[in-house]
ZAMARGU-4260 file (C-alpha; in steps of 0.2 Angstrom, whole numbers, plus 5000, padded with zeros to 4 digits):
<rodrens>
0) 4611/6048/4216 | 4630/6055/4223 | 4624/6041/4239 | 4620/6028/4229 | 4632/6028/4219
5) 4646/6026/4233 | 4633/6012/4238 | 4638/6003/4223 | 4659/6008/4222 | 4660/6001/4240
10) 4651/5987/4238 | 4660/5981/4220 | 4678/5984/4227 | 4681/5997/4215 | 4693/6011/4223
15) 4687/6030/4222 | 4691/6046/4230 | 4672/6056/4238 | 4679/6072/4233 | 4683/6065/4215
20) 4666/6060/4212 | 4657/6075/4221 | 4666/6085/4208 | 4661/6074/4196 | 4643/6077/4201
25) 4646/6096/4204 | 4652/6098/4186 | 4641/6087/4177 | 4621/6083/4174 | 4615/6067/4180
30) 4596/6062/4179 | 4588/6048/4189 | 4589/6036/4177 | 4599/6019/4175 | 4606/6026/4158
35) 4616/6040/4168 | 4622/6026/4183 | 4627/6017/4169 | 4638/6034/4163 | 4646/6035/4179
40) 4653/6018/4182 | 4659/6018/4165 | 4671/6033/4173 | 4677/6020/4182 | 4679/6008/4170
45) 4664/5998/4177 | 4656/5990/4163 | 4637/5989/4165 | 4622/5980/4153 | 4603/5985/4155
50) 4593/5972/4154 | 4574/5969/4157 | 4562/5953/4164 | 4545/5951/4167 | 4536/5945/4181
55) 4535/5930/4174 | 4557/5928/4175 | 4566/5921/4187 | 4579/5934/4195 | 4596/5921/4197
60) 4610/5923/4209 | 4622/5922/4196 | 4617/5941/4189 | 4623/5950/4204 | 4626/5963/4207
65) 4613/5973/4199 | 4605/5991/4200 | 4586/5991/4201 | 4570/6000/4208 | 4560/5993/4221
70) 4546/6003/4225 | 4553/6019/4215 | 4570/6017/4227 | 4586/6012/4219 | 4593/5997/4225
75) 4609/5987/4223 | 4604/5967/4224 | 4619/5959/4231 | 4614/5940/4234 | 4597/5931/4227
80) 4595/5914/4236 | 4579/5902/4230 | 4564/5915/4236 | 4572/5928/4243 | 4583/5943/4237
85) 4594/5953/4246 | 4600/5971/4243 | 4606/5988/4248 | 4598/6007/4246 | 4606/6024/4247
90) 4594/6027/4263 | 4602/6017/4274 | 4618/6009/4266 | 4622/5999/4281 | 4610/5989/4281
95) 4608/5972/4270 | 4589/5973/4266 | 4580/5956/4264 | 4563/5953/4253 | 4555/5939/4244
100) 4558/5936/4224 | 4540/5936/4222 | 4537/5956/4231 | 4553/5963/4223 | 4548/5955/4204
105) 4530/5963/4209 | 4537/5982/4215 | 4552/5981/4201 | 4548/5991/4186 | 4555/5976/4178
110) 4574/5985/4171 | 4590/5982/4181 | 4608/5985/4176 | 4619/5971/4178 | 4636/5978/4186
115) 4651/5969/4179 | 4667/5977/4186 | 4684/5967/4183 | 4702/5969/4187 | 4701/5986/4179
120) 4690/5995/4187 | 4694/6008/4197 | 4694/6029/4198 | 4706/6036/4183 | 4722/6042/4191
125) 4717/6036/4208 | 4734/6040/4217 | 4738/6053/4214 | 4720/6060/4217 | 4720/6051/4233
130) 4739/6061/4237 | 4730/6079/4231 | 4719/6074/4245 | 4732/6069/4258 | 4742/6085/4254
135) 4725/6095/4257 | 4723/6086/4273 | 4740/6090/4278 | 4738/6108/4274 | 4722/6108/4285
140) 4731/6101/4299 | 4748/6114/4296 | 4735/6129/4295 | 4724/6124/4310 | 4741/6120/4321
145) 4747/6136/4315 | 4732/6144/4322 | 4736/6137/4339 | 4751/6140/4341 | 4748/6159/4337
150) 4733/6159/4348 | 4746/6151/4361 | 4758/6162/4358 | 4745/6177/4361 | 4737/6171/4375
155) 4756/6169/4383 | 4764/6185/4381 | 4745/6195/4385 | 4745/6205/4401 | 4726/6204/4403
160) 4723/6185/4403 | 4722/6188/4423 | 4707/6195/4421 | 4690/6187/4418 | 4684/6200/4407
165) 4698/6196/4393 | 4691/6178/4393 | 4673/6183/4392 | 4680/6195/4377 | 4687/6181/4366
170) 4674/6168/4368 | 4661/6182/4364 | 4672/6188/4348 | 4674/6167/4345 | 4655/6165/4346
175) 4651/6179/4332 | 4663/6175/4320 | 4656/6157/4320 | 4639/6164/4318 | 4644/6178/4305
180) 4654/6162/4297 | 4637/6153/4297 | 4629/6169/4290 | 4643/6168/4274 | 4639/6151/4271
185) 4621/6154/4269 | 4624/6171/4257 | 4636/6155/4248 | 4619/6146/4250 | 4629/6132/4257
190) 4618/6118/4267 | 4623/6116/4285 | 4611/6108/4297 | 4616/6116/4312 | 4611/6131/4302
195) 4596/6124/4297 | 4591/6121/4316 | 4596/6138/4322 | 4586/6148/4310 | 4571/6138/4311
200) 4573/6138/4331 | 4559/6154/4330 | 4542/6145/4323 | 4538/6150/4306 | 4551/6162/4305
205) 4567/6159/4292 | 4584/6167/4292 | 4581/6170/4271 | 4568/6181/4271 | 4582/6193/4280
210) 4595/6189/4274 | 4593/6190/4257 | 4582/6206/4258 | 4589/6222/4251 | 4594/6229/4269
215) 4607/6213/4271 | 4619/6223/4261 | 4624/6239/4262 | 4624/6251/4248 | 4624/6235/4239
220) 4640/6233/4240 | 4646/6223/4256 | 4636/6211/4264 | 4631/6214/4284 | 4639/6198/4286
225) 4654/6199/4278 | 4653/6217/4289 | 4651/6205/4304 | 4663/6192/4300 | 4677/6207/4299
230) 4673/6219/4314 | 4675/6200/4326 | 4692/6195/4315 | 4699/6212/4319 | 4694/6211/4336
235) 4701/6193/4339 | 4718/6198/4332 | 4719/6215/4342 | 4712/6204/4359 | 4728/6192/4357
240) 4741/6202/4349 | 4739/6222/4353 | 4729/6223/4369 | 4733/6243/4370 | 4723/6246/4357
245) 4705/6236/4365 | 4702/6250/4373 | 4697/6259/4354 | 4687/6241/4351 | 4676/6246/4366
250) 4673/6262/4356 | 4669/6256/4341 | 4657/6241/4351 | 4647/6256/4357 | 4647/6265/4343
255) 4638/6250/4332 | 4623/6248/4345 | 4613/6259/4337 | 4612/6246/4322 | 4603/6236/4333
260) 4589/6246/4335 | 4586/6247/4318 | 4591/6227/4314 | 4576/6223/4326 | 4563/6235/4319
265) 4567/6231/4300 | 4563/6212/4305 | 4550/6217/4316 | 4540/6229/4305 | 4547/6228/4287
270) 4552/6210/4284 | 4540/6203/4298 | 4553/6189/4299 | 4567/6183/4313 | 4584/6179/4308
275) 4589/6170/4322 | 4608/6170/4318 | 4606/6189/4317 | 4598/6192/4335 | 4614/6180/4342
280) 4626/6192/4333 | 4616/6207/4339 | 4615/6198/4359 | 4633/6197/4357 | 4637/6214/4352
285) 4627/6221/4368 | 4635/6208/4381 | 4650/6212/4372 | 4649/6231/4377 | 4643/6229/4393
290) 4659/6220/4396 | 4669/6231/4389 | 4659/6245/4400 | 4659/6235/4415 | 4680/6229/4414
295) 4684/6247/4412 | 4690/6251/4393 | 4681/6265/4390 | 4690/6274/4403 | 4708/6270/4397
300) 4708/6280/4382 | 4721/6292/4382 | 4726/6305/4367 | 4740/6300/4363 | 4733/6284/4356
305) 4724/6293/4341 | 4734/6283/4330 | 4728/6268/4337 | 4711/6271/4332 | 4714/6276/4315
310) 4723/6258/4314 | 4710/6251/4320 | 4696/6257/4310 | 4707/6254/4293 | 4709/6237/4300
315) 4690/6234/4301 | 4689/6243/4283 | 4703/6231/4276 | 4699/6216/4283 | 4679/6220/4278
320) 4683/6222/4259 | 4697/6207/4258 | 4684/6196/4265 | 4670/6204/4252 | 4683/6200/4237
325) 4685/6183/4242 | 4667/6181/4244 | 4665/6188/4225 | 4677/6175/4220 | 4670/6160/4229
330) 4652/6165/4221 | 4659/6165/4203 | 4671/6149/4207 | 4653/6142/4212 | 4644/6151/4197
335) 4657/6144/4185 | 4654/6126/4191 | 4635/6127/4191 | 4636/6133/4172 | 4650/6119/4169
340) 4635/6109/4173 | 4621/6116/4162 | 4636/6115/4147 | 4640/6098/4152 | 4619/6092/4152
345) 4618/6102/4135 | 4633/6093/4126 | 4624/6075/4134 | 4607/6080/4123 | 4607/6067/4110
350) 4602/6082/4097 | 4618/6090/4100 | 4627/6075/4099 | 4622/6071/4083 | 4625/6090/4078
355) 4642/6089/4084 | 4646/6070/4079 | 4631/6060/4069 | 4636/6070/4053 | 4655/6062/4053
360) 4655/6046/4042 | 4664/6036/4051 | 4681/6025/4046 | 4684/6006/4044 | 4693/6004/4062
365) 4693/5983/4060 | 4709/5977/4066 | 4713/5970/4050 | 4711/5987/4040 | 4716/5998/4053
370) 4728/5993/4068 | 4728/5975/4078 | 4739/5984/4094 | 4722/5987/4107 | 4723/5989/4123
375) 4710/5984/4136 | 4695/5970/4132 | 4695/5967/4117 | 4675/5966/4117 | 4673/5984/4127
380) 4659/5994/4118 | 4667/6007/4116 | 4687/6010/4105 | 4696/6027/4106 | 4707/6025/4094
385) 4723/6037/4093 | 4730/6042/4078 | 4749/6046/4084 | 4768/6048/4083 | 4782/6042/4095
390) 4790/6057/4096 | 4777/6068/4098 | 4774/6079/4112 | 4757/6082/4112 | 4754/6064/4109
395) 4765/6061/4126 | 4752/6072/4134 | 4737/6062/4127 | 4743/6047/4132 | 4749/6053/4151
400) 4728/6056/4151 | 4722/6040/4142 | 4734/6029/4152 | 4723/6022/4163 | 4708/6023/4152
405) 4710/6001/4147 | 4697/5990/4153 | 4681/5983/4151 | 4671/5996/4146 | 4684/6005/4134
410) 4698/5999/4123 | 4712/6008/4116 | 4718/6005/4098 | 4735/6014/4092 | 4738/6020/4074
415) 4757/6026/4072 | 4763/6036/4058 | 4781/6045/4060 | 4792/6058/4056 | 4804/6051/4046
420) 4810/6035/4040 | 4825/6033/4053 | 4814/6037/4065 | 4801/6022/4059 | 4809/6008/4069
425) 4804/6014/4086 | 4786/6010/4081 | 4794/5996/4073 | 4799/5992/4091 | 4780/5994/4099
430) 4772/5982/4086 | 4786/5969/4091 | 4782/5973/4112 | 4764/5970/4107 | 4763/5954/4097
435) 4777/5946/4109 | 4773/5953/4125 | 4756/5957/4127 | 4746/5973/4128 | 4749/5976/4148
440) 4767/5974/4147 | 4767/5987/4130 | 4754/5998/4139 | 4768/6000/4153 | 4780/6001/4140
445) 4773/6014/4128 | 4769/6025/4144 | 4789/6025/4150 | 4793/6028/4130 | 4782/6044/4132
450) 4789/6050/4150 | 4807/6047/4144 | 4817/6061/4131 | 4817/6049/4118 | 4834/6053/4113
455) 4841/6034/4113 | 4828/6030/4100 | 4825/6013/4095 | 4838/6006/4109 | 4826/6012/4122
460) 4819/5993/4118 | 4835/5983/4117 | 4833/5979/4136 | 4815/5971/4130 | 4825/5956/4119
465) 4813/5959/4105 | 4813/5948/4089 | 4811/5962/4077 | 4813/5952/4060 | 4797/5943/4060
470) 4784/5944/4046 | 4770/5950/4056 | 4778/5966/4063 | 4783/5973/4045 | 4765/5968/4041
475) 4755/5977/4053 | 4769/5992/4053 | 4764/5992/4034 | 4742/5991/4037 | 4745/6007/4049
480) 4757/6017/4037 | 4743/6016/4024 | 4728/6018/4036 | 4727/6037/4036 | 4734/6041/4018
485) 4718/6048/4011 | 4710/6056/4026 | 4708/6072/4032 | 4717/6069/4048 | 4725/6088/4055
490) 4739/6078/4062 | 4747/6070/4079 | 4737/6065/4089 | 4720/6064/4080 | 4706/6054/4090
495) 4691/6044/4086 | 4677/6036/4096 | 4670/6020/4088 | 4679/6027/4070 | 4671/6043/4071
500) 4681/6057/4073 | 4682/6069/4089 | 4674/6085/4087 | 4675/6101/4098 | 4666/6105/4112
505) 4669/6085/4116 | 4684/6081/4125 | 4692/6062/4125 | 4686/6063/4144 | 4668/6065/4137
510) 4669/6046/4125 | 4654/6039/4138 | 4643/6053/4130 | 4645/6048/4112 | 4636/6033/4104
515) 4643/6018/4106
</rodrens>
């Protein structure tokens, strides 16, 4: 679904960020179904109608772009010419697929959902998503130049990179810690391919069965990998910046064979499974030694340097249990948003909709009852309108949210109330902006009032050449006065979806959910 729907945002010129809307797939519930595409295009302000055709209709030009199954595949039909149809699928995106009208109308379940984005469209708060994901980038590239510059730095002021044993040393520690990293993303069950491929390299064998048998922990506590992914980060660091102390890593190299012994015959015998990530880190360990054996470490231990090896082994103990707490954080971060998901498909069950909202009797929000000031297509199914105050904070907030929330697939309708009368001529002000200069222009308007202090009150708008004594503003100033008096409205900013008021656990962010 996540493919598709890029399909169909690239395709319709509508601007969106991938990790926006993998997060937006990562912390909601989707089915397969033209009802939840239809969901997430309205978060994008991408209205949508489902229609249906028999076989017996002619599918016109004129209707696409539109969603439909060929064959049980999505498709997004792009061009239909006078017997054939053309369209794209999430298999392979690049490629303009070709059919003729008489197969697609015979494989098509008959249901499409005609796409109708406009000038509108686009992913909420865009920019600045788009700058959270240069500044992430930015910091990627910071943190990987950092890391060559200290690995520069250590390979420069090193008195062993003469000899060839160093090298074989640091590409062996580099090796394991990409394995052991490969082994943490698996315990973070994390699909990589590359992992995929090693661990099935061994026929009917998988890395699983080990490495998530009771054995893969110890004391079940620490994870061996996260056990592997400290002892070759210590080594690393200590092979760059302290090369007196290597002489205690070949110590503690030879003192961790023994595990191997016991790693092959718990796979061998009690698993009766290969984990071929494991037997590279264990081959890596024992080429390790030997090089440590044959370049003359072990030899060089003197005394003195005790302390050394003290350091060393609290490093590895260190080092082990920071990277174990910030695997026990990254689980729960995952945890939290798998169960931010099951909350999120819950609150999208019609029943609990109609728990939480299909009880509220609705209010008259007509235009000529309530407010005429909307903002975005006038014919958008669904209104949110906000019950709100100038000078209210928390209404700033909302409306920093909503701003961008006008289109064709929701409209905005504003209800003012105020604090006190001398305060009543700013939304005075707004009802002129929006009968003489349109909604966009008010929209813009409204959103400067609300990032400003507010402190020059009503000559905030002076610069605007508003004509402020007209009938019709003291008219429609006077419907939105009288609007709320007899309901039960807890105040500034109160919201409502198509006259019904917002009810806790749904969020403005969740409007699409709600009936229309």
């Amino acid at each position: 679904m996540y493919s598709f729907i890029t399909l169909i945002l690239s395709n319709i010129g509508v601007k969106f960020s991938h990790q926006t809307l993998k997060h937006l797939f990562e912390t909601r519930f989707f089915d397969n179904s033209l009802y939840s595409i239809a969901q997430i295009l309205s978060k994008y302000n991408v209205a949508s109608v489902g229609v249906r055709f028999s076989k017996e209709s002619v599918v016109e030009d004129e209707y696409c772009p539109f969603v439909a199954q060929i064959g049980g595949l999505w498709t997004l039909v792009t061009r239909v010419s006078n017997d054939s149809v053309f369209y794209y699928d999430a298999i392979h995106p690049a490629k303009e697929n070709k059919i003729s009208k008489d197969i697609f109308i015979g494989q098509s379940n008959g249901k499409a959902l005609l796409v109708l984005p406009d000038r509108y469209s686009g992913e909420l708060n865009y920019v600045h998503n788009h700058l959270c994901i240069i500044k992430d980038r930015i910091k990627k590239i910071v943190i990987f130049s950092m890391g060559i510059i200290l690995v520069s730095l250590g390979l420069l002021k090193n008195p062993l990179t003469v000899k060839w044993s160093y090298y074989a040393l640091l590409a062996l520690n580099i090796l394991g810690l990409v394995i052991c990293f490969l082994l943490l993303q698996k315990q973070l069950n994390i699909s990589n391919r590359f992992t995929d491929k090693l661990c099935s390299f061994i026929n009917d064998n998988h890395c699983d069965s080990v490495t998530d048998s009771a054995a893969a922990s110890v004391l079940g506590m620490v994870k061996l990998s996260e056990i592997g992914f400290g002892f070759f980060t210590v080594n690393l660091v200590v092979l760059l910046f302290v090369p007196q102390v290597i002489p205690w890593l070949a110590v503690f190299s030879v003192c961790v064979l023994p595990f191997s012994f016991w790693s092959i015959w718990y796979q061998r015998y009690r698993v009766k499974s290969w984990c071929t990530l494991c037997l590279i880190v264990l081959a890596v360990m024992w080429i390790q030694s030997c090089c440590y054996f044959v370049a003359g470490f072990l030899s060089q231990l003197a005394s003195e340097s005790l302390i050394d090896g003290i350091n060393c082994f609290v490093g590895y103990v260190f080092v082990v249990l920071m990277i174990n707490y910030c695997m026990q954080v990254i689980e729960k971060s995952k945890n939290a948003d798998y169960w931010k998901q099951r909350y999120e498909s819950i609150k999208s069950v019609p029943t609990v909709i109609d728990a939480f909202m299909g009880l509220e009797n609705g209010y008259d929000i007509s235009p000529n009852v309530c407010s005429a000031m909307i903002f975005g297509d006038p014919d958008a199914e669904r209104t949110i309108t906000v019950f709100s105050n100038p000078y209210c904070g928390p209404c700033g907030q909302l409306h920093n949210i909503i701003k961008d929330f006008p289109g064709g697939c929701v409209k905005i309708q504003y209800v003012m109330t105020y604090f006190s009368e001398d305060k009543s001529a700013v939304n005075k002000a707004i009802i002129a902006a929006y009968s003489q200069l349109g909604w966009e222009k008010t929209w813009e308007i409204m959103t400067e009032w609300y990032k400003s202090d507010k402190k020059d009150g009503v000559k905030f708008f002076e610069r605007f050449g508003l004509n402020m004594d007209r009938s019709d503003i003291e008219k429609e100033f006077k419907k939105q006065k009288e609007w709320p008096m007899g309901k039960n409205f807890r105040g500034t900013p109160t919201i409502l979806v198509n006259g019904r008021e917002l009810q806790g656990p749904y969020t403005i962010e969740d409007y699409f959910y709600l009936p229309r």
